[in-house]
VMD Tcl script that draws the C-alpha trace (Angstrom):
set ca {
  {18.12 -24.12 -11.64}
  {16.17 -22.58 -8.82}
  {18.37 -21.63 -5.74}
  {15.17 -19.89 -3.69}
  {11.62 -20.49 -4.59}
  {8.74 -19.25 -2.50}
  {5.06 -20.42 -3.41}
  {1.78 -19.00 -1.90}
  {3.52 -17.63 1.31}
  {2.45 -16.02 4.31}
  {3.46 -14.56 7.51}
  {1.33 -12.66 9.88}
  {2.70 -11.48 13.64}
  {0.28 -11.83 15.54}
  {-3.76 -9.71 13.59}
  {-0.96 -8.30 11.65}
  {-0.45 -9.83 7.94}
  {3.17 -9.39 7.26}
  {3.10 -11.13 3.67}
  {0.13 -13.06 1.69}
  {0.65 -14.94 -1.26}
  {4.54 -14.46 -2.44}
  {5.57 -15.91 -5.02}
  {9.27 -15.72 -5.64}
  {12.34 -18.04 -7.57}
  {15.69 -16.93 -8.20}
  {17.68 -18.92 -10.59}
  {21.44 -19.52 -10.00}
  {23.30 -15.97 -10.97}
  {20.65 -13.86 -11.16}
  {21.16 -10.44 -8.85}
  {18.09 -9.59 -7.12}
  {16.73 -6.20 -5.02}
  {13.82 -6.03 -3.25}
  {11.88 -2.29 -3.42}
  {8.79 -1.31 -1.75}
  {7.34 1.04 0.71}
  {8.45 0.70 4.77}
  {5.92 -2.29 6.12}
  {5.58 -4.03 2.70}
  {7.23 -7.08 4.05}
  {10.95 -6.97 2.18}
  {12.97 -8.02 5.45}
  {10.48 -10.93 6.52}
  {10.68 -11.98 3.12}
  {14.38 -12.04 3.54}
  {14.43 -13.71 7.04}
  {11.86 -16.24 5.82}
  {14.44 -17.09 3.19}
  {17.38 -17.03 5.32}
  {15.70 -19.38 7.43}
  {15.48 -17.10 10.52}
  {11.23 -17.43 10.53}
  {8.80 -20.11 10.26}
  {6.45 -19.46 7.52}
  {2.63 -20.53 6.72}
  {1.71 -22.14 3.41}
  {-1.63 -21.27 2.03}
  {-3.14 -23.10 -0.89}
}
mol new
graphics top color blue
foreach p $ca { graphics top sphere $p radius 0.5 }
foreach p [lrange $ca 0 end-1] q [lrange $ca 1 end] { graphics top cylinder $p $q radius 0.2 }
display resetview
């Protein structure tokens, strides 16, 4: 069972795109880390899933 799933999101702030496209689901248990360059978008993914930002869904 799916505890997060993100399909086709975005966030931009302001010209600037923050994240385009994610696609994420975590199942119940599974231990997740999220790696990438500074400015790649980890902690506005994690607000976004904590709730803490509205996000834009783009078919």
């Amino acid at each position: 069972m799916a505890i997060v799933e993100l399909s086709d999101v975005a966030k931009s702030f302001g010209s600037t795109r923050a994240l385009r496209g994610v696609n994420l689901t975590i199942e119940e248990g599974e231990i997740v880390g999220l790696i990438g360059p500074n400015g790649a978008g980890k902690t506005t993914t994690l607000h976004i899933i904590h709730g803490l930002l509205n996000l834009i869904m783009v078919k």
